[in-house]
VMD Tcl script that draws the C-alpha trace (Angstrom):
set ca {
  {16.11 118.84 110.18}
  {18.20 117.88 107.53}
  {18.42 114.26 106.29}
  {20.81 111.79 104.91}
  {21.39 107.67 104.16}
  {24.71 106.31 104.70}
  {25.19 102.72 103.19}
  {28.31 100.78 104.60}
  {28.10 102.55 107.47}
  {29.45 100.27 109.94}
  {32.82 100.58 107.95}
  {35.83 102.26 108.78}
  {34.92 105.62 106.86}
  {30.94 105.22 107.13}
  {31.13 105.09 111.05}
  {33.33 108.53 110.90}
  {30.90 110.09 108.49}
  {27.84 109.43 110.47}
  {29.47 110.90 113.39}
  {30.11 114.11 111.24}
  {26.38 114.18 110.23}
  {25.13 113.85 113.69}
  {27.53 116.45 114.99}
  {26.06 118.62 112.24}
  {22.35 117.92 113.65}
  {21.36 115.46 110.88}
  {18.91 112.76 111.31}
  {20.99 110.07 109.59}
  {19.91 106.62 108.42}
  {22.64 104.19 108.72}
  {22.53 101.10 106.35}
  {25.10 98.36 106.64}
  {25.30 94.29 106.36}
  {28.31 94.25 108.85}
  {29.73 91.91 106.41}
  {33.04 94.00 106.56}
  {31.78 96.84 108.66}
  {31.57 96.18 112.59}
  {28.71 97.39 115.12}
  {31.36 98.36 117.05}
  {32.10 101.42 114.93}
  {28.47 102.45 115.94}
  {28.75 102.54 119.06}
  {28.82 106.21 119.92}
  {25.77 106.83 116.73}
  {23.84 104.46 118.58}
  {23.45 106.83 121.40}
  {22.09 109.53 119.55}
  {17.67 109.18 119.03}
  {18.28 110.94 115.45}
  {20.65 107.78 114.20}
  {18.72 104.49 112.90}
  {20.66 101.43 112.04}
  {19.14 99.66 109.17}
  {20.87 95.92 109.34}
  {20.45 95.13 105.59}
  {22.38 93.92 102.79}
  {22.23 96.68 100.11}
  {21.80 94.04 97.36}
  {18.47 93.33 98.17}
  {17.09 96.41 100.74}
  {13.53 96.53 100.68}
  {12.25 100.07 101.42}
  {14.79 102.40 101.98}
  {13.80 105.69 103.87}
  {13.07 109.00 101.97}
  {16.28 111.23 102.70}
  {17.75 115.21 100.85}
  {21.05 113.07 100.65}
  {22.46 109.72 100.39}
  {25.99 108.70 100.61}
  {27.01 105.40 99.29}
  {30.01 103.83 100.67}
  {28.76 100.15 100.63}
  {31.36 97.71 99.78}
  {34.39 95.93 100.71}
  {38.05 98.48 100.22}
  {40.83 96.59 101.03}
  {42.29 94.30 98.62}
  {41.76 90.64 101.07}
  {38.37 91.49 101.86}
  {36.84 92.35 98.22}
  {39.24 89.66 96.84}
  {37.25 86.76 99.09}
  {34.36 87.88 97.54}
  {34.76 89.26 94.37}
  {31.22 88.53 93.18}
  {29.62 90.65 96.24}
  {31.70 93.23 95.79}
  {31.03 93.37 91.87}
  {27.26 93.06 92.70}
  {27.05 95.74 95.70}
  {28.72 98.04 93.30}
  {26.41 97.47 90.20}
  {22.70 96.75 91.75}
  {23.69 97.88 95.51}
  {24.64 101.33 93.31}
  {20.84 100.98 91.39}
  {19.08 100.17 94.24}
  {20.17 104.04 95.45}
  {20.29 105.45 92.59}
  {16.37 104.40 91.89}
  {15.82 106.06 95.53}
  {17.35 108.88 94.95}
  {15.09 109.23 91.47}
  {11.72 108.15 93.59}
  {13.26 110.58 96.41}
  {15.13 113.33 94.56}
  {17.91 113.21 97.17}
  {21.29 114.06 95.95}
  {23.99 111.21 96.00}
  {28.03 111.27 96.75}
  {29.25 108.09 95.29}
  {32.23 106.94 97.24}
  {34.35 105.89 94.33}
  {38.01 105.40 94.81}
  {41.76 105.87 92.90}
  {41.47 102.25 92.27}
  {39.64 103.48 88.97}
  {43.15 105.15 87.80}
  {44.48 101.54 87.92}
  {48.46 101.33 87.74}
  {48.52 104.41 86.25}
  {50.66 105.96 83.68}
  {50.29 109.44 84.60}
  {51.33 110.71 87.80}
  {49.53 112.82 89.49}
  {46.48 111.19 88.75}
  {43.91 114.61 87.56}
  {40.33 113.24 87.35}
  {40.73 113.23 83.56}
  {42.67 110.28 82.97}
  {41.08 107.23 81.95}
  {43.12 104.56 83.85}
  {45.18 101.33 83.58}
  {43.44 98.85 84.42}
  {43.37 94.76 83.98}
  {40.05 94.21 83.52}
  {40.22 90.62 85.07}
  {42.76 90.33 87.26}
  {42.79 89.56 90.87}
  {41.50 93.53 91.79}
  {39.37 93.76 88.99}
  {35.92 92.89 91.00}
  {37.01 96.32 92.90}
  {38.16 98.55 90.27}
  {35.61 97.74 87.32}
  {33.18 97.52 90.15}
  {33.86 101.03 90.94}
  {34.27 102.28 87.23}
  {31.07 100.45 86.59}
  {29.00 102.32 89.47}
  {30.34 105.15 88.04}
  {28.96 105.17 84.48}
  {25.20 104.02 85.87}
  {25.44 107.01 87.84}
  {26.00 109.20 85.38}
  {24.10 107.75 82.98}
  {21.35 107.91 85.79}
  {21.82 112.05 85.71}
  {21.26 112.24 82.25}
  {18.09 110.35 81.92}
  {16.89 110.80 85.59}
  {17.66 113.96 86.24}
  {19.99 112.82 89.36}
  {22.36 114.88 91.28}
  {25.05 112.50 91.60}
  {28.62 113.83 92.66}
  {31.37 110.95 92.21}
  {34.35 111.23 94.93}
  {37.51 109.32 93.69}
  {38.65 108.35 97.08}
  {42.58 107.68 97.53}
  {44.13 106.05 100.86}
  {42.51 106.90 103.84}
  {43.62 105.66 107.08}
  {42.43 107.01 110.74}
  {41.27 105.04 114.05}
  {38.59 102.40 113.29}
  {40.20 100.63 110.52}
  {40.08 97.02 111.21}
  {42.84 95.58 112.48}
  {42.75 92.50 109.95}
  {42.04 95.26 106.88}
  {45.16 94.17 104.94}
  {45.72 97.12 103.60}
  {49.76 98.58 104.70}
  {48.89 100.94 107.37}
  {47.04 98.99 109.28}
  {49.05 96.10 108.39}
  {52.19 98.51 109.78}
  {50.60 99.25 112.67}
  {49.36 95.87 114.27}
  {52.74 94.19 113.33}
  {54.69 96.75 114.57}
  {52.70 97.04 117.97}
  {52.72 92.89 118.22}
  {56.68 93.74 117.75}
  {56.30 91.68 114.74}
  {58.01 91.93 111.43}
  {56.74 94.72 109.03}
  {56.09 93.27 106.12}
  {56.86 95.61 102.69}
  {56.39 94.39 99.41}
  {58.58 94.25 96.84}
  {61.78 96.90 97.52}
  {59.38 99.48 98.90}
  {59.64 101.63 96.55}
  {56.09 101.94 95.46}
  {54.47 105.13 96.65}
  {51.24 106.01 98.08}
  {49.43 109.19 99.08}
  {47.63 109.21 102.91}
  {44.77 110.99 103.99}
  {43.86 111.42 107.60}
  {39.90 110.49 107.99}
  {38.88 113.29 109.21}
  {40.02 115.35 106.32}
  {38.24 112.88 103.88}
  {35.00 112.98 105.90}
  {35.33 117.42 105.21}
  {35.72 116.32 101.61}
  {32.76 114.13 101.06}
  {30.30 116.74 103.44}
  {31.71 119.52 100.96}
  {30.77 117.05 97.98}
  {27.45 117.06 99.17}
  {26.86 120.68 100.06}
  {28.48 122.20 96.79}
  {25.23 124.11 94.80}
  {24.13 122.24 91.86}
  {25.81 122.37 88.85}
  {29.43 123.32 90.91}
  {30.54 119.74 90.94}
  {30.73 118.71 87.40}
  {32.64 115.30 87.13}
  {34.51 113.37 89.44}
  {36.78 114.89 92.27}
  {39.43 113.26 93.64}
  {39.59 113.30 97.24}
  {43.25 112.59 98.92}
  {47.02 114.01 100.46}
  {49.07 114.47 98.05}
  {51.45 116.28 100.28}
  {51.00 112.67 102.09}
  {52.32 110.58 99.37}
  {55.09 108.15 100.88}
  {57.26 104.92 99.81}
  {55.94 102.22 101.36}
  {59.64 101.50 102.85}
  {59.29 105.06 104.37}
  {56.10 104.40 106.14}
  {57.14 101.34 107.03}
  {60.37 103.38 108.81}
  {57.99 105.73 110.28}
  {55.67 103.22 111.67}
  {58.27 100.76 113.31}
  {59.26 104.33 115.14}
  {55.87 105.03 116.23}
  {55.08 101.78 117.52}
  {58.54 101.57 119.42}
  {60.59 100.33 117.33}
  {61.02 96.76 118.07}
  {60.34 95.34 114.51}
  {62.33 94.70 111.82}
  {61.66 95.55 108.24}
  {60.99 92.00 105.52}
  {60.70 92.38 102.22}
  {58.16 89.71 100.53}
  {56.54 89.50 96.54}
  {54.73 92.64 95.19}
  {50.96 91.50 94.86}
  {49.33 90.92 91.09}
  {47.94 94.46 89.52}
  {49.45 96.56 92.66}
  {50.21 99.74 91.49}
  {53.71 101.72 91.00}
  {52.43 104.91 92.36}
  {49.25 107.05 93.49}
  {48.96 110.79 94.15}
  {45.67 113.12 93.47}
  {45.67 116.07 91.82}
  {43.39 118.40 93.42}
  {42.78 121.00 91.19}
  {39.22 120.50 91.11}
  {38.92 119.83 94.72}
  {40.60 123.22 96.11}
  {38.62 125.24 92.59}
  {34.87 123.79 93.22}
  {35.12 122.24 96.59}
  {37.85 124.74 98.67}
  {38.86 121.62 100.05}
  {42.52 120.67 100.94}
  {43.38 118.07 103.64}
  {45.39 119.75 106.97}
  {46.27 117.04 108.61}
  {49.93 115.98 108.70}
  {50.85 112.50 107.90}
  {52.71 112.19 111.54}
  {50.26 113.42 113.63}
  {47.36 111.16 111.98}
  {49.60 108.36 112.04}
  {49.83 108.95 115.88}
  {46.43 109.21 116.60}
  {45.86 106.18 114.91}
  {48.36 104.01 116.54}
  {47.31 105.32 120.10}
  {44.01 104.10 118.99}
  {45.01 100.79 117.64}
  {47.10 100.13 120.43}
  {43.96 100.59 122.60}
  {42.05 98.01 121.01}
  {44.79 95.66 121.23}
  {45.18 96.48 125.08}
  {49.04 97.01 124.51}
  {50.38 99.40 127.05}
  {51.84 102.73 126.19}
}
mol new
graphics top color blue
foreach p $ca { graphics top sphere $p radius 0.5 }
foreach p [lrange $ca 0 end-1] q [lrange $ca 1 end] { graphics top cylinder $p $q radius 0.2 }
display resetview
């Protein structure tokens, strides 16, 4: 039976991943502090006997069990969680990230580093190919998240040259799907619960900043193809993301308030520090090494998500 390690699994993405593995017939290790992450996500893992929940913190996780693969997603994504923290989120991404990468050496496991967009900064190229080098204020308010990130990738791949490591880096952009928490700050979840509490929807700036969305479960293809790819096919980062999804955040915003029923009105308040202009993959190397492409529309995610939200918040349909 085939093996893997999933740190931050409690979180929105981990929980969907370890569902993947165990619908693939993987015994699956699930590692996770629940410091961002929720048990609740679990739930349906916790029913299978080839899932074990390790309830550790990542900076500090004693023996970690001998795995082929190990996927790290451990750490705070949205902006008000890993700005609370900033010095947990710097540390799970620099020794959290060499406490796996030393497994992986003692275990010769392959790794998928969950990396993320964020590394592109507010960029000055658009698309965004993995070859750009970024924009990026290396001490502003997002800077525990982004250098974080750019950090955990250079000791991984200075771990494959002088360990001999398999490590494949994803460059994650937005992601949204059910699970996300419903205090995640980021703007679709944001959308969602204010529009469903028939509040105002709250869009920085004019709106005119753009983003590119990514339905989970076409994100959770990407990072299984990541692992799977034969050695040596994955040779640098790929970035993993819709760019057919890529939206103003005043057009989401429209498109929410309709999905939710429409009750809310749109208010404008200040841009945050660092946030970027605009964000859209290229996926060159993603459809050449992976065959990957993401399928799902931005509508129909977006409706599966709020039917899901709106279940958790017990609003009727």
């Amino acid at each position: 039976m085939e093996t893997a390690l999933v740190t931050g699994a409690g979180g929105f993405l981990g929980s969907h991943l370890v569902d993947r593995l165990l619908a693939d017939g993987y015994e699956v290790w699930g590692l996770d502090n629940f410091s961002t992450g929720s048990p609740r996500n679990l739930t349906s893992a916790r029913s299978h006997r080839t899932f074990h929940l390790l309830r550790r913190d990542l900076i500090r996780p004693g023996t970690l069990p001998k795995t082929r693969t190990i996927y790290h997603l451990a750490s705070p994504a949205s902006p008000p969680r890993y700005q609370a923290d900033p010095v947990g989120t710097l540390l799970v991404n620099s020794l959290g990230t060499l406490a796996v990468l030393r497994q992986a050496a003692r275990a010769q496991a392959r790794v998928v580093l969950a990396s993320t967009s964020e590394v592109y900064g507010d960029p000055e190229v658009h698309p965004q190919p993995e070859t750009y080098w970024g924009h990026v204020n290396p001490i502003g308010p997002r800077s525990c998240y982004d250098e974080g990130k750019r950090f955990a990738e250079a000791l991984s791949v200075a771990f494959g040259r002088t360990e001999g490591v398999d490590v494949r880096i994803a460059r994650i952009f937005n992601t949204y799907g059910p699970r996300m928490a419903l205090d995640d700050g980021r703007v679709v979840s944001n959308f969602i619960v204010q529009g469903l509490r028939g509040k105002p929807l709250t869009v920085q700036g004019r709106g005119d900043q753009t983003r590119s969305f990514c339905y989970v479960s076409d994100l959770v293809e990407g990072l299984r193809r990541m692992a799977d790819a034969p050695p040596r096919r994955v040779r640098g980062p790929v970035n993993l993301g819709n760019p057919r999804g890529e939206r103003t955040v005043a057009e989401l915003a429209e498109l929410i308030c309709k999905l939710t029923g429409g009750r809310s009105e749109i208010r404008h308040i200040p841009r945050a520090t660092d946030d970027p202009e605009h964000r859209r993959p290229d996926l060159r190397r993603a459809r050449s090494w992976l065959g990957w492409e993401p399928r799902v529309p931005l509508a129909q995610g977006l409706e599966q998500t709020v039917r899901e939200f709106r279940e958790r918040l017990g609003n009727a349909p």
